[in-house]
TIVOBA-924444 format. One record per residue (C-alpha): residue in one letter; x, y, z. Coordinates in nm, 2 decimals, padded with zeros to 4 digits. Layout:
% residues N
@r: a; east: X; north: Y; up: Z $
...
This chain:
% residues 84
@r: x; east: -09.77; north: 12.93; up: 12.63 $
@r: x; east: -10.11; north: 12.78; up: 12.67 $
@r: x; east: -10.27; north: 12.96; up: 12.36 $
@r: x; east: -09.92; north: 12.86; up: 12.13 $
@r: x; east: -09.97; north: 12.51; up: 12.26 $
@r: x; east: -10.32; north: 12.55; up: 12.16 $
@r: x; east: -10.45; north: 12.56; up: 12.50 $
@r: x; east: -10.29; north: 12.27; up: 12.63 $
@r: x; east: -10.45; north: 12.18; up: 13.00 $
@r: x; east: -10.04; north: 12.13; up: 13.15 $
@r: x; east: -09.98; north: 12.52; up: 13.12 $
@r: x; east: -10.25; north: 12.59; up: 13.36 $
@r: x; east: -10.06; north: 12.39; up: 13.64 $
@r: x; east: -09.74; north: 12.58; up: 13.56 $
@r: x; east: -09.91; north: 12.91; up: 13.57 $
@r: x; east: -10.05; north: 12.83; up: 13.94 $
@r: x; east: -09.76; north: 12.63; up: 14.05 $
@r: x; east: -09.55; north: 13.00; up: 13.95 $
@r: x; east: -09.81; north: 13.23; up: 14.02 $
@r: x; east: -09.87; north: 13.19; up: 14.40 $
@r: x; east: -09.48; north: 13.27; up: 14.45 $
@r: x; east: -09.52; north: 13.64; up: 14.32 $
@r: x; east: -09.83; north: 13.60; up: 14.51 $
@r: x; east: -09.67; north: 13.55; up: 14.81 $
@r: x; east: -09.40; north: 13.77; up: 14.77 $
@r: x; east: -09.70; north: 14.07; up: 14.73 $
@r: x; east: -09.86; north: 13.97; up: 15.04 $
@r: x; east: -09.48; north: 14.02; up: 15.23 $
@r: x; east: -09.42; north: 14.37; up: 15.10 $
@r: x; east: -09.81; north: 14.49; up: 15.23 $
@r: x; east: -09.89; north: 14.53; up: 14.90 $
@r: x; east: -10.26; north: 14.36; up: 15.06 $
@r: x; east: -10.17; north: 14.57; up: 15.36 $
@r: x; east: -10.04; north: 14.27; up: 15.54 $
@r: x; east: -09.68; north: 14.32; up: 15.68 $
@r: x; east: -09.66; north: 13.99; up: 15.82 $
@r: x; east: -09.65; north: 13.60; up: 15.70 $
@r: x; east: -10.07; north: 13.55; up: 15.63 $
@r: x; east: -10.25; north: 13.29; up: 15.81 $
@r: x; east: -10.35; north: 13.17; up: 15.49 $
@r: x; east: -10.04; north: 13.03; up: 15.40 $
@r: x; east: -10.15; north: 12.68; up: 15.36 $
@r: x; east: -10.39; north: 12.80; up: 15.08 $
@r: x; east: -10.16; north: 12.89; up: 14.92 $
@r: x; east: -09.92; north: 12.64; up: 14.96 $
@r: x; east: -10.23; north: 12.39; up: 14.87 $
@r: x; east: -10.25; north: 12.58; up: 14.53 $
@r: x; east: -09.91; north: 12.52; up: 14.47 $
@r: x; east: -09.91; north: 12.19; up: 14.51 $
@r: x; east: -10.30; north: 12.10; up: 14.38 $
@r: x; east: -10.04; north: 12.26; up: 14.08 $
@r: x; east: -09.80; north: 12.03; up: 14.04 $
@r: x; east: -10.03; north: 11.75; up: 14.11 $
@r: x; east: -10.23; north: 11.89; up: 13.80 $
@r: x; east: -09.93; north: 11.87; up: 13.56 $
@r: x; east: -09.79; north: 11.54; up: 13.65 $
@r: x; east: -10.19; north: 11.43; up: 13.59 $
@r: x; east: -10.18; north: 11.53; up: 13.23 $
@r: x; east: -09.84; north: 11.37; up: 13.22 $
@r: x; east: -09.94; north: 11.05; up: 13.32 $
@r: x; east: -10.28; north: 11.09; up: 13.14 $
@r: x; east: -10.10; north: 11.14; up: 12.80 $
@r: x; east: -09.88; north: 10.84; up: 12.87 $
@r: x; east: -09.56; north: 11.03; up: 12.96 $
@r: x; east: -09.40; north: 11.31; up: 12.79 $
@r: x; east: -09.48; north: 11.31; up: 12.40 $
@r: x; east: -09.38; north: 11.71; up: 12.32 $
@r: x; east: -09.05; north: 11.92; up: 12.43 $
@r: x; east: -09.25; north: 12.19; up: 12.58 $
@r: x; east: -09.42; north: 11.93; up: 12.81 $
@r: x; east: -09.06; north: 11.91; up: 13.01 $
@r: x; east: -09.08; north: 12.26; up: 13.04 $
@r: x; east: -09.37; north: 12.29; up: 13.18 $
@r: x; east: -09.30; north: 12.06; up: 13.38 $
@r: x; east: -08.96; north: 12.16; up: 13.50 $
@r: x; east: -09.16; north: 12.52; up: 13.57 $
@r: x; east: -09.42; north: 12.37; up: 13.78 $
@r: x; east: -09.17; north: 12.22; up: 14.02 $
@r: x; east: -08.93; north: 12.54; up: 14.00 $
@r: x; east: -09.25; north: 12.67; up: 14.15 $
@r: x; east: -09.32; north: 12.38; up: 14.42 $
@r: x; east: -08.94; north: 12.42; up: 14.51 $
@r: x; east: -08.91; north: 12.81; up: 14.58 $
@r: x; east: -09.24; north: 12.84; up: 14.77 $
């Protein structure tokens, strides 16, 4: 979506407010060789939310939402925020 949108800045925050659940998820099943919950969880958490914060900044920098695909992105970012 960011090179359709013709690199629009909001996918960026979607993509890391989505990516760090996968992320996560890798880090539980040892895939990094870690079997447990990491100690750097709130890194993680931090890049989720520096995430969202990022995509409610171009938001409110463009003076609300002026483009369909700006709800979803949107709407993804916080789908991310909620499930981590």
């Amino acid at each position: 979506m960011f090179w359709m949108s013709g690199y629009d800045p909001i996918w960026i925050g979607s993509f890391f407010a989505t990516f760090t659940m996968p992320f996560f998820l890798m880090v539980l099943a040892g895939a990094l060789g870690i079997s447990q919950t990491s100690k750097n969880l709130p890194v993680i958490q931090l890049i989720n939310l520096s995430a969202v914060a990022w995509v409610v900044y171009q938001i409110s920098s463009r003076g609300g939402f002026t483009t369909p695909s700006e709800y979803v992105a949107v709407g993804l970012a916080l789908f991310g925020a909620i499930t981590m």
